[in-house]
C-alpha positions in Angstrom: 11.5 9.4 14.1 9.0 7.1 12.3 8.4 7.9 8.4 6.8 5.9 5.9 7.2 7.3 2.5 5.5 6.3 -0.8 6.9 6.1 -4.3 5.9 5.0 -7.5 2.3 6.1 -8.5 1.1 8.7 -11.2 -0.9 8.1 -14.1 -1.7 5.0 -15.9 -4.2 3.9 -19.0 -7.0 1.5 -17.8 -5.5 -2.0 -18.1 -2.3 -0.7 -17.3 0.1 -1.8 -14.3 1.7 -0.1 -11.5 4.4 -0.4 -8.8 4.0 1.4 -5.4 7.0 1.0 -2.7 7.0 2.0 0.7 10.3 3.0 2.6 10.1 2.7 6.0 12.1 4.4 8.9 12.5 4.2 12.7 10.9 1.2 13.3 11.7 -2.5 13.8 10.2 -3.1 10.4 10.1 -7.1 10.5 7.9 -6.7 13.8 5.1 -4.6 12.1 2.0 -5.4 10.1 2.1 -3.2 6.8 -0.8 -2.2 4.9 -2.1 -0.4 1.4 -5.0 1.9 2.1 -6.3 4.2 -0.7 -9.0 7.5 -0.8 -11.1 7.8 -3.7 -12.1 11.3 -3.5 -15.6 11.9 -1.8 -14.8 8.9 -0.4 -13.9 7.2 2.7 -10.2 5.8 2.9 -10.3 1.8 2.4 -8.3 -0.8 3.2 -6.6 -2.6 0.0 -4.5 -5.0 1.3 -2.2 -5.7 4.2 1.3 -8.7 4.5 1.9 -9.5 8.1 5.3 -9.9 9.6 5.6 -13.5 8.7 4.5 -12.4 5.3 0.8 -13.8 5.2 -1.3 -12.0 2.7 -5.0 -11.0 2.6 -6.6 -8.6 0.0 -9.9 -6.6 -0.6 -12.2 -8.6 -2.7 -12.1 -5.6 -5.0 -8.8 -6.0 -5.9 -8.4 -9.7 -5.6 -6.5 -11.3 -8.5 -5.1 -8.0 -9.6 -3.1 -6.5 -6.9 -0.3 -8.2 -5.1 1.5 -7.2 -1.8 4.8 -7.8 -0.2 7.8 -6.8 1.8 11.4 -6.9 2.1 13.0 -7.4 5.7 16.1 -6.9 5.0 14.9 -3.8 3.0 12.7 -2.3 5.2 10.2 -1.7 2.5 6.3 -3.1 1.5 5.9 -2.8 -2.1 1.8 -3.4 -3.8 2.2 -4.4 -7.7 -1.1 -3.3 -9.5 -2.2 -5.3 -12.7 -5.4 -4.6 -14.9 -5.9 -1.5 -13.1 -9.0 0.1 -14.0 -10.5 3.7 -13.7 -11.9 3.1 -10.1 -8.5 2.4 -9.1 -7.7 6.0 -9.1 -7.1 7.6 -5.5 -4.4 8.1 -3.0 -2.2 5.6 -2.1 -0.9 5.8 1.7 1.5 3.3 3.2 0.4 1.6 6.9 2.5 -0.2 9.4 0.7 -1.7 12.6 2.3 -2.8 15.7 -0.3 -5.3 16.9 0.9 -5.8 20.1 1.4 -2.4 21.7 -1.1 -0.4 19.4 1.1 1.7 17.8 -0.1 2.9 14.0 2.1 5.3 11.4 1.1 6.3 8.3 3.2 7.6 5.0 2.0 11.2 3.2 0.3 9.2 0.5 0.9 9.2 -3.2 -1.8 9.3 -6.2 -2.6 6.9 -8.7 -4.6 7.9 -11.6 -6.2 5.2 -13.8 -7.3 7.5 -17.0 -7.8 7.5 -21.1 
């Protein structure tokens, strides 16, 4: 059984910092591309920024400079570190792994992050 569960968001003031984690299950983690994806209500969902397996890094020009990503073989856990976070920050926070070669996609439950005075 696959499960990719979130931790770590909630509220934080504008400016403020947040770590989300992702604890992942039931696959052979080091083989998968993982992935931040957040959902803005009203919105679409939106890629934030993904690590592949040999830990290359690439990041939505929205959150360039500010957000960082990584992961933890040994772990089995992706983690996204969220500086200067500002009010259109605020949405759910779902976790992504990607088998590139066969297809396969999961997804974790997601977790909110409010960015809020």
């Amino acid at each position: 059984q696959v499960q990719l569960v979130e931790s770590g968001g909630g509220l934080v003031q504008p400016g403020g910092s947040l770590r989300l984690s992702c604890a992942a299950s039931g696959i052979i983690f080091s083989m998968y591309r993982m992935d931040w994806y957040r959902q803005a209500p009203g919105k679409e969902r939106q890629l934030v920024a993904s690590v592949t397996n040999g830990g290359s890094t690439n990041y939505a020009e929205f959150v360039k400079g500010r957000f960082t990503i990584s992961r933890d073989n040994a772990k089995n856990m992706m983690f996204l570190q969220m500086n200067s976070l500002k009010p259109e920050d605020t949405a759910v926070y779902y976790c992504n792994a990607r088998d590139v070669r066969y297809g396969a996609v999961f997804w974790g439950k997601g977790i909110p992050v409010t960015v809020s005075s």
